[in-house]
TIVO-2410 file (N, C-alpha, C; in nm, 3 decimals):
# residues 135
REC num residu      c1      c2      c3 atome chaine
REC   1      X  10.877  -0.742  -7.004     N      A
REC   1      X  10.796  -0.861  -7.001    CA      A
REC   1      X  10.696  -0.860  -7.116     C      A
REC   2      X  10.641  -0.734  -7.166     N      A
REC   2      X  10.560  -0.751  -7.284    CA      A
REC   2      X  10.602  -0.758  -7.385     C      A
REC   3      X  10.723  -0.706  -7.398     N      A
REC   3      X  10.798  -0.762  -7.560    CA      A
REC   3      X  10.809  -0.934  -7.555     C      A
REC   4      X  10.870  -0.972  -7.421     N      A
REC   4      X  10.871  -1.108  -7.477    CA      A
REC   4      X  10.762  -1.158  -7.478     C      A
REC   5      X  10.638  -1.163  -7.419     N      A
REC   5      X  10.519  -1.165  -7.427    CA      A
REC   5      X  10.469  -1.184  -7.568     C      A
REC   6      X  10.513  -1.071  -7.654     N      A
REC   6      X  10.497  -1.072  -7.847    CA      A
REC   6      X  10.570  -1.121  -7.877     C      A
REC   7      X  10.682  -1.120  -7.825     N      A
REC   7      X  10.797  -1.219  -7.939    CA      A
REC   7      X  10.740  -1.413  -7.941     C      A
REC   8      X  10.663  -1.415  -7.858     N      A
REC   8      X  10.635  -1.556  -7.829    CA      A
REC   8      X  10.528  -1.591  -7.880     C      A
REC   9      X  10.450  -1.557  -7.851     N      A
REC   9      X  10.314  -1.528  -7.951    CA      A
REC   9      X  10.304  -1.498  -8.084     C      A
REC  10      X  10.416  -1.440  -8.127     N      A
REC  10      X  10.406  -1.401  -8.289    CA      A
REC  10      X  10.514  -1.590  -8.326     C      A
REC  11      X  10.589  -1.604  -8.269     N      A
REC  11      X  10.685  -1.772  -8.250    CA      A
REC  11      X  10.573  -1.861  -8.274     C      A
REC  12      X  10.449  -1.882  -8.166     N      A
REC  12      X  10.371  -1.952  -8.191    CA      A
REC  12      X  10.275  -1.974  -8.310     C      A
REC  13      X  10.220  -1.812  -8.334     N      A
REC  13      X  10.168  -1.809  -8.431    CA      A
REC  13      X  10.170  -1.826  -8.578     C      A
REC  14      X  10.328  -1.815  -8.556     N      A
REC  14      X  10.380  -1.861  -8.748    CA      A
REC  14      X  10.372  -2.021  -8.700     C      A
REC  15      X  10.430  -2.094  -8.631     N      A
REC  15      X  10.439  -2.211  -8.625    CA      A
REC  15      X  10.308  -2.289  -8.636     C      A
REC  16      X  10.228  -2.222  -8.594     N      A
REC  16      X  10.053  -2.276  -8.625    CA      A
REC  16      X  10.004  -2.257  -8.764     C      A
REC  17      X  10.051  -2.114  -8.774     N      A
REC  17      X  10.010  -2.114  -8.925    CA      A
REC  17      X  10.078  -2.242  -9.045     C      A
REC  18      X  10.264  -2.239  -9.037     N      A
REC  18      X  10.302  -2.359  -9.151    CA      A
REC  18      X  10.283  -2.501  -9.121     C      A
REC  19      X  10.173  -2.460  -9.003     N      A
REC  19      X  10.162  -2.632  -8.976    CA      A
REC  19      X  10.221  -2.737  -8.930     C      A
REC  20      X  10.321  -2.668  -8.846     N      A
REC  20      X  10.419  -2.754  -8.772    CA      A
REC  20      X  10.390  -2.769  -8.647     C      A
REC  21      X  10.275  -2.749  -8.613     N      A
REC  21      X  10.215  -2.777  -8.474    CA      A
REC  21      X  10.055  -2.863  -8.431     C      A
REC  22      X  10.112  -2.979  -8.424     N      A
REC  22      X   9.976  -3.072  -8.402    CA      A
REC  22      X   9.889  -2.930  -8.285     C      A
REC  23      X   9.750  -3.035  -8.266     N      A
REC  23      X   9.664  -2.973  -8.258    CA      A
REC  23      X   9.677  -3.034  -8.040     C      A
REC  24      X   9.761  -3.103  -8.053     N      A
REC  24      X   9.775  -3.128  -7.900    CA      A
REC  24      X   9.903  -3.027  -7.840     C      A
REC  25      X   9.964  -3.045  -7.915     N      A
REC  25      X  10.123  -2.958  -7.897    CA      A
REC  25      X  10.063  -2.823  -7.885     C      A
REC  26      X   9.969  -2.744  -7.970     N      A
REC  26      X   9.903  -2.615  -7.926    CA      A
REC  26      X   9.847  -2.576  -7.848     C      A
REC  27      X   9.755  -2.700  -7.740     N      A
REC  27      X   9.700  -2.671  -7.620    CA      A
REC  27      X   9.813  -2.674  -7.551     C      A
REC  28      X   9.932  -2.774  -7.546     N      A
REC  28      X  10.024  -2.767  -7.468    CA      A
REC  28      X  10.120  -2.597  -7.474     C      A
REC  29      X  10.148  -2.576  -7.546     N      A
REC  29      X  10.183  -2.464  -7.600    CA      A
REC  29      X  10.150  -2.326  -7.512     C      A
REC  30      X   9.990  -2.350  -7.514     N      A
REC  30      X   9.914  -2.239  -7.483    CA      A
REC  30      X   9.918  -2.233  -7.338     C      A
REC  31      X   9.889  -2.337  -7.308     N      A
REC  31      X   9.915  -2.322  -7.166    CA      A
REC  31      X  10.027  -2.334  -7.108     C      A
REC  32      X  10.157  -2.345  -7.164     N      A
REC  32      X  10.284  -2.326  -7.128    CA      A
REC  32      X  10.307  -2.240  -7.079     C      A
REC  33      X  10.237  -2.129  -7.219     N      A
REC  33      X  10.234  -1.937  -7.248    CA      A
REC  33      X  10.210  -1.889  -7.133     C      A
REC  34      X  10.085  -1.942  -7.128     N      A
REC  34      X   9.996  -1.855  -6.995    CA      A
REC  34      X  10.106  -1.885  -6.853     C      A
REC  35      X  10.081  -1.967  -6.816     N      A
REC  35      X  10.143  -2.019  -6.679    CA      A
REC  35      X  10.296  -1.926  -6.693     C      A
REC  36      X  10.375  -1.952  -6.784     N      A
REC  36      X  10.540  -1.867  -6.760    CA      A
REC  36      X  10.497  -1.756  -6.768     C      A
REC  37      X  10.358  -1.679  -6.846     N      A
REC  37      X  10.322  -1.542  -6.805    CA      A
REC  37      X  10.275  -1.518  -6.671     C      A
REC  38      X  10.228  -1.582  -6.626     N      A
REC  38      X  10.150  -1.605  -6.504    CA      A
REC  38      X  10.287  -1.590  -6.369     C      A
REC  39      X  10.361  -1.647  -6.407     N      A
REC  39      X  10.497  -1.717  -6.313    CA      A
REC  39      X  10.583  -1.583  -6.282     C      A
REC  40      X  10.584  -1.532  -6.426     N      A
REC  40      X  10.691  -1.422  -6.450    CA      A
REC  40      X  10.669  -1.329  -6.371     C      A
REC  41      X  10.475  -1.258  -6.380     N      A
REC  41      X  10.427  -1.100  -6.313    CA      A
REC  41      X  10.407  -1.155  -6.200     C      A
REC  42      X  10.408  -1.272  -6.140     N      A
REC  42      X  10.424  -1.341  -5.983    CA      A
REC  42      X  10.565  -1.288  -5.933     C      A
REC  43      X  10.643  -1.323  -5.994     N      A
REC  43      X  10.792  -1.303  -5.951    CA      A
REC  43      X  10.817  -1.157  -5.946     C      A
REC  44      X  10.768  -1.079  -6.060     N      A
REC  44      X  10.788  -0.909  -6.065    CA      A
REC  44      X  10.736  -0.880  -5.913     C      A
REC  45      X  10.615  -0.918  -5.897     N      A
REC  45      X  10.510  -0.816  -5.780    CA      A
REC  45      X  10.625  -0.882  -5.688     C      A
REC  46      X  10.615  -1.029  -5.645     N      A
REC  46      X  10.704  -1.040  -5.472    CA      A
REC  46      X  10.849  -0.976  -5.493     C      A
REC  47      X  10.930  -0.949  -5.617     N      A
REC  47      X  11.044  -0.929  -5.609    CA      A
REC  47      X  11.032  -0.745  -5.583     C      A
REC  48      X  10.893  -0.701  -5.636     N      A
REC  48      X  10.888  -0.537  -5.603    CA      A
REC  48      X  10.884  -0.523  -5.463     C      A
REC  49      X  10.751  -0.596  -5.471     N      A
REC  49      X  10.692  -0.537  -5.321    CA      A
REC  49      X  10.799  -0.582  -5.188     C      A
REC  50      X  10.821  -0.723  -5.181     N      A
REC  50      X  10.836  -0.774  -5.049    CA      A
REC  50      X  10.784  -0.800  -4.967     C      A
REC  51      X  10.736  -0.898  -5.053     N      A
REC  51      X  10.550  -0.974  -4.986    CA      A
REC  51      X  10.576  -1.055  -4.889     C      A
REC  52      X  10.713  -1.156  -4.869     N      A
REC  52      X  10.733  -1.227  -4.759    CA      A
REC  52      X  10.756  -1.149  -4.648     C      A
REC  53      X  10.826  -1.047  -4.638     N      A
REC  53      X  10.822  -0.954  -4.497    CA      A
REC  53      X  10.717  -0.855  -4.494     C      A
REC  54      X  10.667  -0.818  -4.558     N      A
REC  54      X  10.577  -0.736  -4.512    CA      A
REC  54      X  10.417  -0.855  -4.468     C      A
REC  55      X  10.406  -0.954  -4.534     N      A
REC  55      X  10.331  -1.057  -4.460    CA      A
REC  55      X  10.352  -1.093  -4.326     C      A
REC  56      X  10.495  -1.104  -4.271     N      A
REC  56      X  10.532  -1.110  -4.149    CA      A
REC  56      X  10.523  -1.047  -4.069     C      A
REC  57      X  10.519  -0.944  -4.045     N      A
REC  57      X  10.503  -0.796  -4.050    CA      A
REC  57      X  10.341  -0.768  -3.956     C      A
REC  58      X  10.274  -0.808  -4.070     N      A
REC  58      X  10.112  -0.764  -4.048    CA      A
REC  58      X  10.110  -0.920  -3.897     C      A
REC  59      X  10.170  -1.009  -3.962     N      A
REC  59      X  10.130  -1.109  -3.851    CA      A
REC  59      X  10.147  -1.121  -3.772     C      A
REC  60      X  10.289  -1.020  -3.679     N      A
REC  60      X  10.320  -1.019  -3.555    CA      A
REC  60      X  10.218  -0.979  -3.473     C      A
REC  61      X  10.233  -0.995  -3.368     N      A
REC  61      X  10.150  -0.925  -3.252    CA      A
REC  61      X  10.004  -0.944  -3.265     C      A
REC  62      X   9.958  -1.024  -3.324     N      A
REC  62      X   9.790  -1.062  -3.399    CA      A
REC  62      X   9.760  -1.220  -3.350     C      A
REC  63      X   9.655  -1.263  -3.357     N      A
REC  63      X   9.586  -1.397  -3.281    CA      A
REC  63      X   9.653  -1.465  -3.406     C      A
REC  64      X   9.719  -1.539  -3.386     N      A
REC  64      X   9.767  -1.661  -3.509    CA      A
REC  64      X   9.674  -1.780  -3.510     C      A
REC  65      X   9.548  -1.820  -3.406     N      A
REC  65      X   9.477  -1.919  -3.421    CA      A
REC  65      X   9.399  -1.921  -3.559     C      A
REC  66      X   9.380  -1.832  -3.657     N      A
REC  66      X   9.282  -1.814  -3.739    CA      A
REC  66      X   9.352  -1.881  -3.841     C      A
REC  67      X   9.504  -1.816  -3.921     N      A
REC  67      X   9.548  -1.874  -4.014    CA      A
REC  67      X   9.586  -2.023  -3.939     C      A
REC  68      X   9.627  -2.024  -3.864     N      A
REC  68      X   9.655  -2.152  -3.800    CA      A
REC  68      X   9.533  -2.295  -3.840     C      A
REC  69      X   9.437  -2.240  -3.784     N      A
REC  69      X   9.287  -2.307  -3.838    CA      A
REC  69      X   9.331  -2.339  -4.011     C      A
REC  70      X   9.335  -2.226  -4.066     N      A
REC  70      X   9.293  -2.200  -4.182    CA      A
REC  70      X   9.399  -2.315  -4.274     C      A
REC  71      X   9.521  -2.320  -4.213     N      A
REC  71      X   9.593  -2.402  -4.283    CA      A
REC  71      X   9.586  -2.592  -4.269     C      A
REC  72      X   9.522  -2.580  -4.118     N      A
REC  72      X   9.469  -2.661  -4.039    CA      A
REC  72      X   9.421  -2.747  -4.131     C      A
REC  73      X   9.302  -2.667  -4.162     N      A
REC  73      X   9.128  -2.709  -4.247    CA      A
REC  73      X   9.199  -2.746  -4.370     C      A
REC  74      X   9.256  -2.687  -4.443     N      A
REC  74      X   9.314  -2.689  -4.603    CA      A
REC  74      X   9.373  -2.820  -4.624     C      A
REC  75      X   9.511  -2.830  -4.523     N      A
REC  75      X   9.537  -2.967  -4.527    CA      A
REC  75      X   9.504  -3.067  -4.468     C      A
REC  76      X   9.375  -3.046  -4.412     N      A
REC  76      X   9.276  -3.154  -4.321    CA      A
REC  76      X   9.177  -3.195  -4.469     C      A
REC  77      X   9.127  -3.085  -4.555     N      A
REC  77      X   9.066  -3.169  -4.649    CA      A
REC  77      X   9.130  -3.231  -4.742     C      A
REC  78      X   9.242  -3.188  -4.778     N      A
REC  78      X   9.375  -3.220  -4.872    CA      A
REC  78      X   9.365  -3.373  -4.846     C      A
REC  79      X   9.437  -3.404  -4.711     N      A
REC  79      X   9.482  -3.516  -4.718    CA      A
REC  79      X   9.356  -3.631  -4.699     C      A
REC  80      X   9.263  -3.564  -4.637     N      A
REC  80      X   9.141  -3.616  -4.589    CA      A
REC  80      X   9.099  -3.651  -4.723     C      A
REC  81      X   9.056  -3.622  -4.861     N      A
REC  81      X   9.007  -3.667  -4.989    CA      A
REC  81      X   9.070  -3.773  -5.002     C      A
REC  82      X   9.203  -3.761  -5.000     N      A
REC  82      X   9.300  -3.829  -5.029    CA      A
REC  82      X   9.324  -3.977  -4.994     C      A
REC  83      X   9.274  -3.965  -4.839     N      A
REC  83      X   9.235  -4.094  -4.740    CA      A
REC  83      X   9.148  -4.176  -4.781     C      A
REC  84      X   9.053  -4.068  -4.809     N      A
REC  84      X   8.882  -4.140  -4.853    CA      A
REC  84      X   8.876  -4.209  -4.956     C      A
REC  85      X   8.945  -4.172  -5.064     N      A
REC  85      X   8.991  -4.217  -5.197    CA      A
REC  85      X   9.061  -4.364  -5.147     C      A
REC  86      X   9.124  -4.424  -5.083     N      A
REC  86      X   9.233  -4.441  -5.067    CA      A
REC  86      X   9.150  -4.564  -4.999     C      A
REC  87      X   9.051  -4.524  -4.896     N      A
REC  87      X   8.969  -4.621  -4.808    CA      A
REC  87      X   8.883  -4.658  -4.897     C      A
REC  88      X   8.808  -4.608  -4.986     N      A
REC  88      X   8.716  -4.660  -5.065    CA      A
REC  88      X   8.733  -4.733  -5.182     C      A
REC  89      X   8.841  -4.716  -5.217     N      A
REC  89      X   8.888  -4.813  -5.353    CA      A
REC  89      X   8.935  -4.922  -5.283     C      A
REC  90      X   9.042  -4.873  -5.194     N      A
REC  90      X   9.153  -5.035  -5.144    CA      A
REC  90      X   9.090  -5.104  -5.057     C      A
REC  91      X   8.994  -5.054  -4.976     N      A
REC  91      X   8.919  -5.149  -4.837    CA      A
REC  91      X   8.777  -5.136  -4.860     C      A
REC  92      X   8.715  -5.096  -4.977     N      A
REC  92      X   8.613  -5.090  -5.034    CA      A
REC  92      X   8.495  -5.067  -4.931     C      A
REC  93      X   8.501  -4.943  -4.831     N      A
REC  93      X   8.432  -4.906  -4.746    CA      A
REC  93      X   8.293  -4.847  -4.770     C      A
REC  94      X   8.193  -4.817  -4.684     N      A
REC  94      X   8.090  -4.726  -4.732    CA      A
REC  94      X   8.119  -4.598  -4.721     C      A
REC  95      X   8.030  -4.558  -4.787     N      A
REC  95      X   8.002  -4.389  -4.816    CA      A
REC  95      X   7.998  -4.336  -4.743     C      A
REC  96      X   7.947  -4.374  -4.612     N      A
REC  96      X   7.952  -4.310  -4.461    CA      A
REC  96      X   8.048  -4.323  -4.378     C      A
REC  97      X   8.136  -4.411  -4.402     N      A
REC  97      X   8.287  -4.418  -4.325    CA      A
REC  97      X   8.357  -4.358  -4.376     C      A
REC  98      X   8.351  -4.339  -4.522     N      A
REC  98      X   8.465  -4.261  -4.590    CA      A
REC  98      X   8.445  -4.129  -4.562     C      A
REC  99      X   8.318  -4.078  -4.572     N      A
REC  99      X   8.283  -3.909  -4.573    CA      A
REC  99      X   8.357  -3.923  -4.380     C      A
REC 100      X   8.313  -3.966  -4.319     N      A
REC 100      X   8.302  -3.936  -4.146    CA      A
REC 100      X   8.477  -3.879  -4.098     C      A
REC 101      X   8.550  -4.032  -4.161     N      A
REC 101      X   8.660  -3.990  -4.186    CA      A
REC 101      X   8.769  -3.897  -4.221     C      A
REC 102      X   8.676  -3.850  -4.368     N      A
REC 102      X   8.686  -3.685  -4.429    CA      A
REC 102      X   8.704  -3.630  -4.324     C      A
REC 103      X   8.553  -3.609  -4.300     N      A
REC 103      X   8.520  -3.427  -4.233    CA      A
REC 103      X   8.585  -3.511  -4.066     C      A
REC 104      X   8.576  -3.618  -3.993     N      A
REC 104      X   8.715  -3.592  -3.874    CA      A
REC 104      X   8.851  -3.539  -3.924     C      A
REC 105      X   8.876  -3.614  -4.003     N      A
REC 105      X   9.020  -3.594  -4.034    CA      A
REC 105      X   9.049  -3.404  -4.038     C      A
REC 106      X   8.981  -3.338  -4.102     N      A
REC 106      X   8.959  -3.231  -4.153    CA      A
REC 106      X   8.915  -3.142  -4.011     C      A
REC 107      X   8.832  -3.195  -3.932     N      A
REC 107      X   8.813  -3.102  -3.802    CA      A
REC 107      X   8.931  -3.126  -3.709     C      A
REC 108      X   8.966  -3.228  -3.668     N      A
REC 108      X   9.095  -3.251  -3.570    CA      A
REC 108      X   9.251  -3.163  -3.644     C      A
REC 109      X   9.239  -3.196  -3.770     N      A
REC 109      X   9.406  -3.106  -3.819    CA      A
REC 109      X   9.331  -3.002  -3.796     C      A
REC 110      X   9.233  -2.851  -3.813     N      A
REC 110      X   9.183  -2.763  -3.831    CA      A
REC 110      X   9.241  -2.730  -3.676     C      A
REC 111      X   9.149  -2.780  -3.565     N      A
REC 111      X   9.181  -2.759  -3.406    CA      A
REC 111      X   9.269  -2.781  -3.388     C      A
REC 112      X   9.357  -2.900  -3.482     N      A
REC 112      X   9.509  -2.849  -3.417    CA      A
REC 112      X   9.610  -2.750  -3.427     C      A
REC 113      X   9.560  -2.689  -3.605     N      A
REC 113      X   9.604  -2.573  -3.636    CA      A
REC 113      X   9.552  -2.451  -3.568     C      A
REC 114      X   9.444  -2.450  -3.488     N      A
REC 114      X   9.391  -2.366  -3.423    CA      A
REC 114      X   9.475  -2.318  -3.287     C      A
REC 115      X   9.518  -2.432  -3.234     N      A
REC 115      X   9.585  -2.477  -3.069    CA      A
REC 115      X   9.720  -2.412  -3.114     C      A
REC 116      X   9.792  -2.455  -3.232     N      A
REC 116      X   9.899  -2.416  -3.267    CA      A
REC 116      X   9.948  -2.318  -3.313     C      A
REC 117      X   9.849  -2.215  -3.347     N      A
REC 117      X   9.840  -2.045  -3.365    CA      A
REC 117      X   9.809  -1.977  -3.244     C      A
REC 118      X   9.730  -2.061  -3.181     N      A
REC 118      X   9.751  -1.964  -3.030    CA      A
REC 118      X   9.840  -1.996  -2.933     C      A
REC 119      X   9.946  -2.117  -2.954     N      A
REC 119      X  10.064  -2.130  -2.870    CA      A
REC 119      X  10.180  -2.044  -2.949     C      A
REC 120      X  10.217  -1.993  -3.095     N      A
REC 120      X  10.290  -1.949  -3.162    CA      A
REC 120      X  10.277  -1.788  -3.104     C      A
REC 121      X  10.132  -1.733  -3.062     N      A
REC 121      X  10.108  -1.577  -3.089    CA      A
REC 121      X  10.216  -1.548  -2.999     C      A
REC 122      X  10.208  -1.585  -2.865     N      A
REC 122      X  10.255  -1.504  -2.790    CA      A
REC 122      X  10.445  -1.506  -2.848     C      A
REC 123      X  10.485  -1.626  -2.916     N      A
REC 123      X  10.614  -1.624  -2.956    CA      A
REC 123      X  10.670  -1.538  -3.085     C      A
REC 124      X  10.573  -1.465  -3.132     N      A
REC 124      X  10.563  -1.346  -3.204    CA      A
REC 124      X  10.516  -1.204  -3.162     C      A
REC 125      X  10.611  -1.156  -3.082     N      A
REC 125      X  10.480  -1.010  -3.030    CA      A
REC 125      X  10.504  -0.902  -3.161     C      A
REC 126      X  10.408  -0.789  -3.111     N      A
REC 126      X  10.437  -0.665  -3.197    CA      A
REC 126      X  10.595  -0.612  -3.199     C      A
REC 127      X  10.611  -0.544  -3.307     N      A
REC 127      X  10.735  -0.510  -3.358    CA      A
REC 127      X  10.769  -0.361  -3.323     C      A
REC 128      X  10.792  -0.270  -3.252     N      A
REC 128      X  10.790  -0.146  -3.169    CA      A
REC 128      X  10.851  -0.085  -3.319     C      A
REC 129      X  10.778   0.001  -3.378     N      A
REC 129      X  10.858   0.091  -3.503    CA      A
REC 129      X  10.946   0.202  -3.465     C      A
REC 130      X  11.036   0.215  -3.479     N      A
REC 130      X  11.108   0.356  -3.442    CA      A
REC 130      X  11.103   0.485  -3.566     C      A
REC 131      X  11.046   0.577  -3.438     N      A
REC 131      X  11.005   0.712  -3.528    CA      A
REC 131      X  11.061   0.809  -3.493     C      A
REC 132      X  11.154   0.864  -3.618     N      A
REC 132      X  11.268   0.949  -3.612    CA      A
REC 132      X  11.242   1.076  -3.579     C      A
REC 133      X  11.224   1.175  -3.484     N      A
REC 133      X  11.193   1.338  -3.497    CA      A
REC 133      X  11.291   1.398  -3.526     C      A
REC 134      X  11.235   1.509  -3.590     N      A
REC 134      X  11.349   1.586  -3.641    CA      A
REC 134      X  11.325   1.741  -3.569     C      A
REC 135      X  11.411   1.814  -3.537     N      A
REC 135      X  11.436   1.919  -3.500    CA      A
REC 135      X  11.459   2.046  -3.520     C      A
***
């Protein structure tokens, strides 16, 4: 990954130097760089480790209301901005209906993600490890 890392960078860098690269095409460029570097040592670590099962793993047998919440809240403000935006430009509402809206929208998905991690736990129990003795 670090050779191509230089081989791309030294690509870019002549191309900046003879001037064949506007000055927008280089921000684009740059941040192309970064992100497929970014993408690549993403893919190394989950393809080493085995981050999707061993995530699963830790989550059995544990209160699921928390991430439950947690994903709850995330896409309770997600879509909730989204609403507000949405109420305040097209139905040209106040500032106080739009925010109220927000933060409901955002507490009701949260408690429902909450309700819905603690009906999931029990459909996940702990995973009994088997431990080999030897003789």
């Amino acid at each position: 990954m670090y050779s191509l890392s230089i081989a791309v960078e030294r690509k870019r860098t002549y191309l900046v130097q003879m001037g064949l690269v506007s000055e927008k095409r280089k921000m684009v460029a740059n941040l192309t760089f970064v992100c497929r570097n970014v993408i690549i040592g993403m893919q190394e670590i989950l393809k080493n480790k085995g981050v999707s099962d061993l995530m699963m793993k830790r989550l059995r047998g544990k209160n699921l209301a928390h991430p439950g919440c947690l994903i709850g809240t995330t896409i309770g403000l997600t879509i909730g901005i989204i609403l507000a935006g949405i109420l305040a430009q097209v139905f040209n509402l106040s500032l106080t209906t739009v925010l109220l809206v927000w933060f409901g929208l955002t507490i009701v998905l949260g408690a429902i993600g909450w309700i819905t991690g603690t009906r999931l736990t029990s459909k996940f129990p702990a995973l009994v490890e088997e431990t080999t003795s030897t003789k």
